[in-house]
N, C-alpha and C positions, 0 to 999 in steps of 0.2 A: 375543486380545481385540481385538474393532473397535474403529477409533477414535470418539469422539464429537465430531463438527464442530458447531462455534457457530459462525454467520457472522451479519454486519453489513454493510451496503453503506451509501455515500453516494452520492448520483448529483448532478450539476449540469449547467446549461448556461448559457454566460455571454457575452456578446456584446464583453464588455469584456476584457484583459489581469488574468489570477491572476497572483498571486505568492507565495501561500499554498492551501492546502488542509489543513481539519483532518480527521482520521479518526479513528473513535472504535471501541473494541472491548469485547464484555463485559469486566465488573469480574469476572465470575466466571471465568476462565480458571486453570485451578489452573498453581503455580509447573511449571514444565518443559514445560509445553503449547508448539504451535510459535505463531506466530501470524504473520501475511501480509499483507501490504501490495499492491495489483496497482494501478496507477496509470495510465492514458490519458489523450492530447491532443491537440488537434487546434489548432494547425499541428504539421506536424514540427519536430524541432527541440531541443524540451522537453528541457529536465536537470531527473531529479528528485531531492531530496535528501531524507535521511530521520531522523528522532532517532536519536542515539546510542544506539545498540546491535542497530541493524537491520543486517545483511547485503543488501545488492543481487546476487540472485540473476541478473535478466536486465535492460539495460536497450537499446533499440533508438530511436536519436533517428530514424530513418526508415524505420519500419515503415511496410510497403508502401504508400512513397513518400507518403503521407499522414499521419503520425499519427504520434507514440512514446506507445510503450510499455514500464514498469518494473514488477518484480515484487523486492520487498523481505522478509527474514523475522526473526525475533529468536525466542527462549527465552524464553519468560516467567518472573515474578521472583514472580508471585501478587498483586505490589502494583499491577497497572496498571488502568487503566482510566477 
């Protein structure tokens, strides 16, 4: 069986210091589905951190020496969204 990808993106660009980012994913994700978090920033440097019950799969504070980059995942419960 293939799997069925639902995807969702935020994009921003912000001249000032974040300290938050919210990310939002369908409500319709049935329980057990994976669901993923990919995260970029621009300085280097960035620690990303993520709600409880995400896995940090990769995370690179100086991706090519410019930028970090995080990739987070979790199980779904059915109830998110």
């Amino acid at each position: 069986m293939a799997p069925t990808i639902q995807s969702g993106w935020t994009k921003g660009n912000s001249t000032t210091s974040e300290t938050t980012t919210t990310v939002t994913h369908p409500s319709t994700a049935p329980s057990g589905d994976l669901v993923f978090i990919c995260m970029g920033s621009d300085p280097n440097g960035q620690a990303f951190t993520y709600p409880g019950g995400f896995t940090e799969l990769y995370q690179d504070e100086s991706f090519q020496s410019a930028a970090a980059a995080s990739v987070a995942y979790k199980t779904s419960g059915g109830s998110e969204g």
